[in-house]
C-alpha positions in Angstrom: 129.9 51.6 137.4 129.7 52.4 133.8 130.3 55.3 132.4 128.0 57.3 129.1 129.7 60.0 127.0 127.1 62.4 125.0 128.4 61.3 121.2 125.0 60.1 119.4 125.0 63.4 118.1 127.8 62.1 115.6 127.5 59.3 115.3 123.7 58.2 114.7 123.0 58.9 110.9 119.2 58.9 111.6 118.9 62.5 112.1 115.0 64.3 113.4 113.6 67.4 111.5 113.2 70.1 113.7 110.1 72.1 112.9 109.7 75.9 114.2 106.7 77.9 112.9 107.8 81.7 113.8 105.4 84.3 114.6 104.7 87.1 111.6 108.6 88.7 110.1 106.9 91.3 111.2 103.6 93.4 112.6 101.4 93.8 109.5 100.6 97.6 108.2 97.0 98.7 108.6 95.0 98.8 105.4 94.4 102.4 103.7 91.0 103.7 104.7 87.5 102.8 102.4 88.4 102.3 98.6 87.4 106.0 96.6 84.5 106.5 95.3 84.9 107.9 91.5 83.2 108.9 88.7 82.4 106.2 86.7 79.6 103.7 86.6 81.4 100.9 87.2 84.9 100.1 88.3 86.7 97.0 89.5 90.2 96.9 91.1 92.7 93.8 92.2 96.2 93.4 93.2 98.5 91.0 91.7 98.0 88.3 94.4 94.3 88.7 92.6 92.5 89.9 96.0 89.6 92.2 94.8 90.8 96.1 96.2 87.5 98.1 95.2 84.4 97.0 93.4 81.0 98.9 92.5 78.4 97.4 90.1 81.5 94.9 88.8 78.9 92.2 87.4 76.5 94.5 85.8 76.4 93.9 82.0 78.1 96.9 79.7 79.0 98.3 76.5 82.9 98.3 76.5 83.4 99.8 73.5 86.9 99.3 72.4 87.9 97.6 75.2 86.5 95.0 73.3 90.2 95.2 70.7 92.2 93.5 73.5 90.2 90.1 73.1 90.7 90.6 69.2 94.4 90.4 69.4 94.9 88.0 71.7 93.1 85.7 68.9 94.6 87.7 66.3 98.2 86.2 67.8 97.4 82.7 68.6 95.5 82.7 65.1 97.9 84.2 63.0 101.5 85.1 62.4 102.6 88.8 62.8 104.6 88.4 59.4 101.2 87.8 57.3 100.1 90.4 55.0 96.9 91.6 54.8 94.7 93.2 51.8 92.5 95.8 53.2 89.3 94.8 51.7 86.5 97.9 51.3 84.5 96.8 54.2 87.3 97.4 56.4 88.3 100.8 55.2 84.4 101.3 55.4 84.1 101.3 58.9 84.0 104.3 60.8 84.7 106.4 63.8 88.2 106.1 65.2 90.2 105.3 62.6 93.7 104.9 60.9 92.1 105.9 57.3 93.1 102.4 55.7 92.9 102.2 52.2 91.0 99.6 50.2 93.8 97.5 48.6 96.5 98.7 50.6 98.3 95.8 52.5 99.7 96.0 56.1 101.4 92.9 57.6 99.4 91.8 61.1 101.6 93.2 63.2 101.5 96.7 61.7 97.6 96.2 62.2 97.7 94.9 65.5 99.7 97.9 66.8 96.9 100.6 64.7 94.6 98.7 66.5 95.9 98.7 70.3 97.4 101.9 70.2 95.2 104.1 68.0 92.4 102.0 68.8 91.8 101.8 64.9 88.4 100.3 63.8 89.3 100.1 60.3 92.4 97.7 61.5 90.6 95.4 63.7 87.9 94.7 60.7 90.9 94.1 58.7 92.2 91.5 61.1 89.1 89.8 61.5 88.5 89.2 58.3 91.8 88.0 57.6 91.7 85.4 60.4 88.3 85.1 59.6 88.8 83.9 56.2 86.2 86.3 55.0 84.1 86.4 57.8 83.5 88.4 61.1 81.4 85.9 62.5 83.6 83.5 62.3 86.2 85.7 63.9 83.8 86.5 66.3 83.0 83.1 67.2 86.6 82.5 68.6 86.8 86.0 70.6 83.7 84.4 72.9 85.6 80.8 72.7 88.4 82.4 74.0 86.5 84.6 76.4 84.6 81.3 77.7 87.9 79.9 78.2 89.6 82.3 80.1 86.2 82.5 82.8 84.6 86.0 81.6 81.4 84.8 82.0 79.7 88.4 81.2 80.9 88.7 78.3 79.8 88.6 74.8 81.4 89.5 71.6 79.4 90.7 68.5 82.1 92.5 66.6 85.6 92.4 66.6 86.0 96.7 67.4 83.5 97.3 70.3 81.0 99.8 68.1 77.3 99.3 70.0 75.5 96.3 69.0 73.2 94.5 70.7 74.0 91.6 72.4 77.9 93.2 72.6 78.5 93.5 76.7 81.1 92.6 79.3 81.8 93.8 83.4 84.2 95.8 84.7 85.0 92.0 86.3 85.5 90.4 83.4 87.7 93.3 81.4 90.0 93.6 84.3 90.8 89.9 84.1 90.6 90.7 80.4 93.4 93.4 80.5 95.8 91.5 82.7 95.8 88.3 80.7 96.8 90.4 77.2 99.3 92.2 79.3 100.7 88.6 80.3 101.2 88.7 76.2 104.6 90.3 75.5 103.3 91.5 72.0 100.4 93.0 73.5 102.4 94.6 76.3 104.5 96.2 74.1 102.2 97.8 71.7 100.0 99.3 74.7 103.7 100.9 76.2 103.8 102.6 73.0 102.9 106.7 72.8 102.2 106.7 68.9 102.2 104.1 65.7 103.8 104.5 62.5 102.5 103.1 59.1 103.5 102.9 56.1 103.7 106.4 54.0 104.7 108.1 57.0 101.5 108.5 58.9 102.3 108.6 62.7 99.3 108.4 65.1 99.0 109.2 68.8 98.1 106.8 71.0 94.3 107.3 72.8 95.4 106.5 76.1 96.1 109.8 77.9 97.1 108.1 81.2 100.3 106.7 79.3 101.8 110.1 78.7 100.9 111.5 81.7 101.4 109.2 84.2 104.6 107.1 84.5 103.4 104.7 86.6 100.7 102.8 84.4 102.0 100.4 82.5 99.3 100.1 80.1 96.0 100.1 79.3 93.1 99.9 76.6 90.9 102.9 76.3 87.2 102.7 74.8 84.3 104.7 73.6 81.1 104.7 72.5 77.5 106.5 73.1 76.7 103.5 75.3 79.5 102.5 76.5 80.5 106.3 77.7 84.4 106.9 78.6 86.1 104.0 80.0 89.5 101.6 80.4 91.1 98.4 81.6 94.7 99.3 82.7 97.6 98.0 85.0 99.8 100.3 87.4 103.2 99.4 88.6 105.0 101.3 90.9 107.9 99.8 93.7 107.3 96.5 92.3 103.4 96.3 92.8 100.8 95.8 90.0 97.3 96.5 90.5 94.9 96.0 88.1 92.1 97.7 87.1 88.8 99.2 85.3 86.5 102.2 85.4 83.5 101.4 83.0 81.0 105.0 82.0 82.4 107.7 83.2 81.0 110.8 81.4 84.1 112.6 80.2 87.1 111.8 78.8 89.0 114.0 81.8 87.0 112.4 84.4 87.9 108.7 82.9 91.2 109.5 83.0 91.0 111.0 86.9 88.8 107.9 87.7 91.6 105.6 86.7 94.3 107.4 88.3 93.0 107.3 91.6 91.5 103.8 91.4 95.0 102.2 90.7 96.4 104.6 92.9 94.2 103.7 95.5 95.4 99.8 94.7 98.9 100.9 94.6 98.7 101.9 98.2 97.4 98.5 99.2 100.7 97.0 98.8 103.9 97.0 100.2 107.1 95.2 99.0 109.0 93.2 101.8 111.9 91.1 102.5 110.5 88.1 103.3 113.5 85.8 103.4 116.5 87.4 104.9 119.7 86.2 103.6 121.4 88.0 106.2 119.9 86.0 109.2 120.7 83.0 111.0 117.3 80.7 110.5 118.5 78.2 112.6 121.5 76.3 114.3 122.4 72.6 114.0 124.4 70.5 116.5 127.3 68.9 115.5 129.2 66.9 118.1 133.2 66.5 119.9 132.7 70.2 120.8 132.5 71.9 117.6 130.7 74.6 117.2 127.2 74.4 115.7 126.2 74.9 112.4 124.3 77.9 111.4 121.9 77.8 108.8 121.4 80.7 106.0 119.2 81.1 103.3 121.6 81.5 100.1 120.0 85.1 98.7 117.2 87.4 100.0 113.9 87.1 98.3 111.2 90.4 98.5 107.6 89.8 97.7 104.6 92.1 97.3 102.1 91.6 99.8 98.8 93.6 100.9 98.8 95.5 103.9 97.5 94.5 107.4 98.2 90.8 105.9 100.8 89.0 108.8 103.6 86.7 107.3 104.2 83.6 109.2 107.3 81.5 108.1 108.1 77.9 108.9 111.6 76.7 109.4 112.2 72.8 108.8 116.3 71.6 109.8 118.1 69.0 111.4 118.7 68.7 114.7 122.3 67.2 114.0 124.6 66.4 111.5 127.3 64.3 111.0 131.0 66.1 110.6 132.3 67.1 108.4 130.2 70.0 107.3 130.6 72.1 103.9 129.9 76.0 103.5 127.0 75.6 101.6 125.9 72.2 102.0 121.8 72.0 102.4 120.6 71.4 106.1 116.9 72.7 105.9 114.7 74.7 104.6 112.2 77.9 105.0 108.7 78.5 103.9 107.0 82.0 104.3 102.7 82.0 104.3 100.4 85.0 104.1 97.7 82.9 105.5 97.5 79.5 103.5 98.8 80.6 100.5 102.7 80.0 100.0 104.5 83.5 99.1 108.4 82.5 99.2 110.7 79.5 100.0 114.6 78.8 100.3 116.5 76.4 101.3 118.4 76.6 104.2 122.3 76.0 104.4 125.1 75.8 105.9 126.8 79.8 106.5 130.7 77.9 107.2 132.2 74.8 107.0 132.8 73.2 110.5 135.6 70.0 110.0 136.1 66.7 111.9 138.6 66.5 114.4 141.6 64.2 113.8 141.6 61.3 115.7 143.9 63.3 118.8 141.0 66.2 118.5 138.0 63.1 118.9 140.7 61.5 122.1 140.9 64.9 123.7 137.5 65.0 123.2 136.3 62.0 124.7 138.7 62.6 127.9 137.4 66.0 128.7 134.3 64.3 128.9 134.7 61.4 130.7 136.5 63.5 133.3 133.3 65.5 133.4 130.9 62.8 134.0 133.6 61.7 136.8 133.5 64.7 138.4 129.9 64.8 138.3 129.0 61.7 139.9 131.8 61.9 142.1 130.7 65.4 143.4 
């Protein structure tokens, strides 16, 4: 009669992958109640996984007014240095409305302009720019913003000046300014200057930013304000609060009180949409790997936590992938698998899975002990 003893465990080196797809981490949160609806013409909201949150009349062509500065600097940057001095010609300091009262002559570097521009929302500074990119020449200036703007998808949108004062022909969406806005606060220099609460220039003239929002309420990160006649009150802003960003833009409102209330509860609303969750838990056992001559198995760990941001009422599946056995001797540490978390196709967080404590190779007495206990077992067992 021939006996078989249970060792292929350790010693076959051709070990299977395991695959377990686990039900959601956990049971997804309803979804807040119908978006608001506030008092603007237009508005347009998304979440940073970019699922659209609210929409009303997103694609309908509009005056942005100086909404319109954020496209100017992002080709002000990529054009120009922020170190290069610029002469403010007479045309600039000619142009009117909101203002930093440049002087013809007077020379500002491009990042002293850039920050007039963005913060104060300064005219006089983005005709400076343009020019001085433009080597002379709006158009030519103006020919890159709607390069730029065809590049980045904003298919609304057309520029006609570099400031956003009406002109014909000078429209965008609240779609396309809300992709607008989160692209130039991708830009760290942009970023930066739309944090800021007021601008210094030269000669000691300080000027408040025109972004009430910023002062008032900590949790936007930023934002570009604008108006005109036609475009009426309006902004393209971000909100951050407990590690979610929402994006978003209210396009016409009729005061400058109700713009700001519009805003606020439009990113609010997105805010609410979201909720920041552990999705890989490095304090749980993922899985457990045989190991052979009666050791213990191996558990597998992820090596840190990871949190991610995901909407509400959206269900988290995760896939485990790990051997089924492995050959002794195991180090704490050493990789064995590895986890993937979905919110439906789209991949949210991975880890790799590995080994929570070393498990050693018996000696050569611990592998004969082994080996006897288990023949006597299989004795037994054919005997009884």
């Amino acid at each position: 009669m021939r006996l078989q003893y249970s060792v292929a465990p350790v010693l076959r080196r051709a070990l299977i992958a395991v695959v377990v797809v686990a039900a959601a981490l956990a049971a997804p949160v309803q979804a807040s109640p119908t978006p608001p609806v506030i008092d603007a013409a237009a508005w347009y909201l998304v979440g940073e996984d970019g699922a659209v949150l609210a929409t009303n009349k997103a694609r309908r062509e509009r005056a942005i007014a100086s909404i319109t500065k954020l496209m100017t600097a992002i080709v002000v940057l990529e054009q120009a240095s922020l170190s290069d001095v610029v002469r403010v010609s007479p045309r600039a300091a000619g142009v009117g409305e909101s203002t930093v009262y440049l002087r013809a002559g007077e020379e500002l570097t491009t990042g002293a302009l850039l920050r007039a521009m963005l913060v104060r929302s300064a005219n006089d500074a983005a005709e400076a720019l343009a020019l001085h990119v433009g080597e002379g020449s709006t158009e030519q200036f103006v020919a890159l913003m709607n390069a730029k703007a065809r590049e980045l998808g904003l298919t609304d949108t057309n520029f006609e000046n570099p400031h956003g004062l009406d002109a014909p022909g000078h429209v965008s969406s609240a779609r396309d300014t809300t992709a607008l806005v989160r692209y130039a606060l991708g830009v760290s220099f942009i970023r930066d200057a739309l944090s800021r609460s007021t601008v210094s220039l030269p000669g000691g003239r300080v000027f408040p930013t025109t972004d009430d929002l910023l002062v008032s309420w900590p949790a936007l990160v930023g934002g570009k304000t604008g108006h005109t006649r036609a475009a009426g009150w309006s902004e393209a802003a971000a909100a951050k609060k407990g590690g979610v960003t929402v994006y978003g833009t209210v396009l016409g409102s009729d005061t400058r009180s109700s713009r700001n209330g519009a805003l606020r509860e439009l990113l609010t609303f997105g805010l609410a949409q979201y909720r920041r969750t552990t999705a890989i838990d490095a304090s749980r056992v993922y899985a457990e790997v045989e190991t052979g001559y009666g050791q213990p198995p191996v558990k597998l760990v992820a090596p840190r936590s990871v949190a991610r941001t995901v909407r509400l009422g959206t269900p988290l599946v995760e896939r485990v992938v790990a051997r089924s056995s492995v050959v002794l001797p195991v180090r704490k540490g050493q990789r064995l698998g590895r986890v993937e978390v979905y919110a439906g196709k789209r991949l949210v967080a991975s880890s790799n899975l590995v080994a929570a404590a070393a498990v050693g190779e018996p000696g050569l007495l611990g592998k004969a002990k082994w080996v006897t206990t288990q023949t006597a077992g299989n004795l037994w067992g054919i005997f009884t």
